[in-house]
C-alpha positions in Angstrom: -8.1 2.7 29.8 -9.9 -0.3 28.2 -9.1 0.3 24.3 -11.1 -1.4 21.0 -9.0 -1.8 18.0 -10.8 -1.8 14.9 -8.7 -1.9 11.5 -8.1 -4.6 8.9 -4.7 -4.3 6.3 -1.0 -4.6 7.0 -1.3 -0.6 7.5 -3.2 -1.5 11.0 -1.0 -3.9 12.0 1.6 -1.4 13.1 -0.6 0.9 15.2 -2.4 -2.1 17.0 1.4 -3.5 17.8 2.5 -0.4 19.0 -0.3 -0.4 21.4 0.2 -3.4 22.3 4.0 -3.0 22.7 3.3 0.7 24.7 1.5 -1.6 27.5 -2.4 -0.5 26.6 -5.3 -2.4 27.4 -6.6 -3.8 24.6 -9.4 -5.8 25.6 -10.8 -6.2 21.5 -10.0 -6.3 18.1 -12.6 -6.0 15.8 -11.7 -7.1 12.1 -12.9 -7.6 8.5 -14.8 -11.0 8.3 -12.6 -13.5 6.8 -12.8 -13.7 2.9 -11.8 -16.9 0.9 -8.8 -15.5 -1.9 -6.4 -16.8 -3.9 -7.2 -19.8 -6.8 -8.3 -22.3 -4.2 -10.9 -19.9 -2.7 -9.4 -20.8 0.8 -10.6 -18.6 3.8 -8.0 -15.8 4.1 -7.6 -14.0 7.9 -6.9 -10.4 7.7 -3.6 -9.2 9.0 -4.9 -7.8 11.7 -7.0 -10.7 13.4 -3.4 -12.6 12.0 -1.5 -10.2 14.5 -4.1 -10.1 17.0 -4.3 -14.1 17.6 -1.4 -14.2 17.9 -0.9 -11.9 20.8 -4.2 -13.8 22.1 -6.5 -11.0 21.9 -10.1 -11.3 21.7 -11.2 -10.5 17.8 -14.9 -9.4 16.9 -15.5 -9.9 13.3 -18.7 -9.0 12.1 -20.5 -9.1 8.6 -22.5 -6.2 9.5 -22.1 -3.5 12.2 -24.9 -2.7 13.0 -25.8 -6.5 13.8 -27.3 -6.1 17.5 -25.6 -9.7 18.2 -22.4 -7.6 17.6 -23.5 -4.8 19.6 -24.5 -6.3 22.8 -20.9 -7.9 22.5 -19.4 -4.7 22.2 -20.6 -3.0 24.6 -20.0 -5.8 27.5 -16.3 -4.8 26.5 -16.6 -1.8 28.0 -14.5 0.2 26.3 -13.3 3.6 27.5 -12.0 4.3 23.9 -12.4 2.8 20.6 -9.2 3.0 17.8 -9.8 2.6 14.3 -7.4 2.5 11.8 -8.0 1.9 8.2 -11.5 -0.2 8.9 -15.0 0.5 7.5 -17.4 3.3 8.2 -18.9 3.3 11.5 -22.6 3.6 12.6 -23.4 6.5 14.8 -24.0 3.5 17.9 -20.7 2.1 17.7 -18.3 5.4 17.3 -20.6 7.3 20.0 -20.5 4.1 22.5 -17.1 5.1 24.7 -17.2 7.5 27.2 -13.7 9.0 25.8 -15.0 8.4 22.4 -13.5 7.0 19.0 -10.4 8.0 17.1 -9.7 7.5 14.0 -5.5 7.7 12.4 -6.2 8.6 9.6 -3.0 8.4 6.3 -3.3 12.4 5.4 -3.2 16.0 6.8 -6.6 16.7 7.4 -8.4 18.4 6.0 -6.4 17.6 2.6 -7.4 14.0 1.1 -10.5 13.1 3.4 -11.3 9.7 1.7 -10.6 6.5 1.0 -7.2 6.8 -0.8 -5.5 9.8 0.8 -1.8 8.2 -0.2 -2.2 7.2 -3.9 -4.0 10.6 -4.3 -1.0 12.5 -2.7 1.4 10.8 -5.3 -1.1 11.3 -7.7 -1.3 15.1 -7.5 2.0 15.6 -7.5 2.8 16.5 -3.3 5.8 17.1 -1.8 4.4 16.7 1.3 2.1 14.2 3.5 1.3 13.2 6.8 -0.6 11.5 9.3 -3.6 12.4 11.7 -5.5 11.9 14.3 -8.8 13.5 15.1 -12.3 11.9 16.8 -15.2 10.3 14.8 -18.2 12.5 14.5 -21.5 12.1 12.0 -19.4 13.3 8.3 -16.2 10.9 7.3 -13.1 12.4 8.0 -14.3 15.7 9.3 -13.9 15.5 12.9 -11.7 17.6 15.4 -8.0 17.1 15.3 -5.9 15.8 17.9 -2.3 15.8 16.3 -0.6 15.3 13.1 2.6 15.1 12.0 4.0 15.8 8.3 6.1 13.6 6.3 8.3 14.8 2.7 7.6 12.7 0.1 10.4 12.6 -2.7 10.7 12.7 -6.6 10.6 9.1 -7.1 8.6 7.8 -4.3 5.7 5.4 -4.8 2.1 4.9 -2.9 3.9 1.5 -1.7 6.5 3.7 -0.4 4.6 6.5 1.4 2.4 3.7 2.9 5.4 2.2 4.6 6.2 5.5 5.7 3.2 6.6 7.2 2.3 3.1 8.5 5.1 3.7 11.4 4.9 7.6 11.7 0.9 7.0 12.3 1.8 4.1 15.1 4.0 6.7 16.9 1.7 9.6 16.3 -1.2 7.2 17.8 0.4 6.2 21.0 1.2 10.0 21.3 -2.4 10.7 21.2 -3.9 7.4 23.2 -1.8 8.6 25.9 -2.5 12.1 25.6 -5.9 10.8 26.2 -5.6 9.1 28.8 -3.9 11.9 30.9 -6.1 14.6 29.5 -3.3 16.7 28.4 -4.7 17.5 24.9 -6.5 20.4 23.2 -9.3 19.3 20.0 -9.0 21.5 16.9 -12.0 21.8 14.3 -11.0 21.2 10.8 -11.1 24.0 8.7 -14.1 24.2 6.2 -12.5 25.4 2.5 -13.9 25.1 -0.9 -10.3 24.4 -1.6 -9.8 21.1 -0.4 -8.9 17.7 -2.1 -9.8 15.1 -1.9 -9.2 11.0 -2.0 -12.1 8.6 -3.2 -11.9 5.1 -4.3 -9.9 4.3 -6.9 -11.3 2.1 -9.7 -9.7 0.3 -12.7 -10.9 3.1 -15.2 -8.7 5.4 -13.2 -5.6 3.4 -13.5 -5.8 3.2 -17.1 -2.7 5.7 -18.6 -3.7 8.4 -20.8 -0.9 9.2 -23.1 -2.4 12.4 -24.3 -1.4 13.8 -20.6 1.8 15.2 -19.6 4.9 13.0 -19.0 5.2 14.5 -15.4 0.9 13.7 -14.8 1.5 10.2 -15.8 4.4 9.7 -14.5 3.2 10.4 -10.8 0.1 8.5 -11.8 2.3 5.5 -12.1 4.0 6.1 -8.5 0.8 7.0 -7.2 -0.8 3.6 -8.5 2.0 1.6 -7.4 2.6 -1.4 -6.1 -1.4 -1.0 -6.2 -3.8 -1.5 -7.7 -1.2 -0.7 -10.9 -0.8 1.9 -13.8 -1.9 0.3 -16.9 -1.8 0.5 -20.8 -2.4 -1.9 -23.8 0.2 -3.4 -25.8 -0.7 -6.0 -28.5 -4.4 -6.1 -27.0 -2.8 -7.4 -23.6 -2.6 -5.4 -20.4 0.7 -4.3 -19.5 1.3 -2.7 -16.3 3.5 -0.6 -15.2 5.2 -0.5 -11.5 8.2 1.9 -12.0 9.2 4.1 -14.6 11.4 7.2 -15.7 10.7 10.0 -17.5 12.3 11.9 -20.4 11.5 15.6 -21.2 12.0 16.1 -24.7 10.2 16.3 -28.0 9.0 12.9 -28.9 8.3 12.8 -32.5 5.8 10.4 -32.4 2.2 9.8 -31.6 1.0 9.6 -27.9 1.2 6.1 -27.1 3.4 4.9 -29.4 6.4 3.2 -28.4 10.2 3.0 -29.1 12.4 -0.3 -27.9 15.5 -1.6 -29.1 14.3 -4.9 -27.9 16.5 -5.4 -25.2 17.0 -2.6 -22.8 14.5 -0.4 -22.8 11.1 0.0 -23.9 9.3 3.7 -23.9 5.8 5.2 -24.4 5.2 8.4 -26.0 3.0 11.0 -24.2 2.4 14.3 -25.2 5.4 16.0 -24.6 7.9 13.1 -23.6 8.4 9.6 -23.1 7.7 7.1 -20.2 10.2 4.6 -19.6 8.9 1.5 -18.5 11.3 -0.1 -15.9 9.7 -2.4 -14.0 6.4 -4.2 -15.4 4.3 -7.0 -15.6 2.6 -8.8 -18.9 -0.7 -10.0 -18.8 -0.2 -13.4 -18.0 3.2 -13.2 -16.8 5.0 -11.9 -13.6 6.0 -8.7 -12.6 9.8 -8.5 -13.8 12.5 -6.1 -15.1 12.4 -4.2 -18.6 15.2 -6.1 -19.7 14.3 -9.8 -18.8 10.7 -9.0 -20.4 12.4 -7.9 -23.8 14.4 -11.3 -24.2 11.0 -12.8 -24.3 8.7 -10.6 -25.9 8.6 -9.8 -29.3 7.3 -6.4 -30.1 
């Protein structure tokens, strides 16, 4: 089978590799345009045209997919079956233009957290459990039939940066599992089941990351793992941002104010919520980096 990649982060990066590494044809890659970043503004390559380079494949990057330049160069890949993993939207005449069609990996288990952030919504609800799918494009986002999944435990103190690693290789593995099954025919396609009971994972914007400390210790607490190592848990402290990367909780009565905080200026420094404290253990001051509890105390005066 000729394959098309399409997919853009570090998430990617392991599926198209284990393609790759599986012996697949991958005659494309097709890639986020490449963006300038950092102070200098210099032109950053995404980690997937990085990774594809280097294994000299041919990389497609277009600014807009529905650009007929694009398409006509598409097609004369003529591709049996296009692969996307964590990329963009696709128009009805790219996903419908193999003759085996276009699946998508997709970092939940479907039909639970169709969107755009299906692991910092897991984390952020409180799950015990996750997964991986696969299933084939059709006309609604995330809605087409499954191919295979496979479930994942996720733990009391796990973050989104975690579950991400986590699922990046479990999704690699269930991929090849299903590009082969493809390939041989030797797989059976099952609709999603339609519930009002679903949840779901849209974008996540900086108004969402701000903490609330009129919630519950165990709410904000998972919204700090499920914000973390991005885009970051956040609160105010002396009018600066302060976020907050790891933290513990304590269960008891808290006798102060939500949002308040106790320190003893040198090991610890806690917020009150509603009915507990957060324990800030790993943070980062506005204008400073991201460092320990105890080495931001020695230089912080509260």
């Amino acid at each position: 089978m000729r394959i098309v990649f399409m997919g853009t982060p570090d998430f990617a990066v392991a599926s198209l590799n284990a393609l790759v590494e599986a012996g697949f044809d991958v005659v494309g890659v097709v890639t986020a345009a490449d963006k300038p970043a950092g102070r200098g503004q210099k032109l950053q390559e995404s980690a997937v045209k990085q990774y594809a380079v280097s294994k000299g494949l041919k990389v497609l990057q277009p600014l807009k997919l529905k650009d007929p330049l694009f398409i006509e160069e598409l097609k004369t890949l003529n591709a049996d079956l296009q692969v996307v993993v964590a990329f963009r939207m696709l128009p009805e005449i790219v996903w419908d233009m193999p003759a085996k069609g276009t699946i998508n990996l997709h970092a939940s288990l479907l039909p639970q957290y169709r969107g755009a952030a299906p692991i910092n919504h897991a984390i952020i609800n409180g799950e015990k459990e996750s997964g991986v799918t696969t299933f084939f494009l059709k006309h609604e986002i995330d809605t087409g039939d499954v191919i295979f999944s496979e479930s994942v435990s996720i733990s009391d103190d796990e973050t989104a940066g975690d579950l991400h690693d986590k699922l990046m290789n479990v999704g690699a593995g269930l991929l090849v599992k299903t590009v082969t099954a493809i390939g041989e025919g030797s797989y059976t396609e099952q609709p999603q089941p339609q519930s009002d009971e679903l949840k779901h994972a849209p974008k996540i914007f900086k108004e969402h990351c701000l903490i609330d400390w009129n919630q519950s210790v165990h709410k904000i607490y998972n919204l700090i793992r499920g914000l973390s190592p991005y885009p970051t848990a956040f609160t105010k402290l002396n009018d600066k941002t302060l976020k907050v990367f790891k933290a513990k909780l304590e269960e008891k009565e808290p006798g102060i104010s939500p949002g308040s905080f106790l320190s003893d200026g040198k090991t610890y420094l806690k917020f009150a919520a509603k009915d507990g404290f957060i324990k800030f253990t790993d943070l980062q001051y506005e204008g400073k980096k991201r460092m320990q509890v105890d080495e931001f105390l020695r230089g912080m005066r509260l």
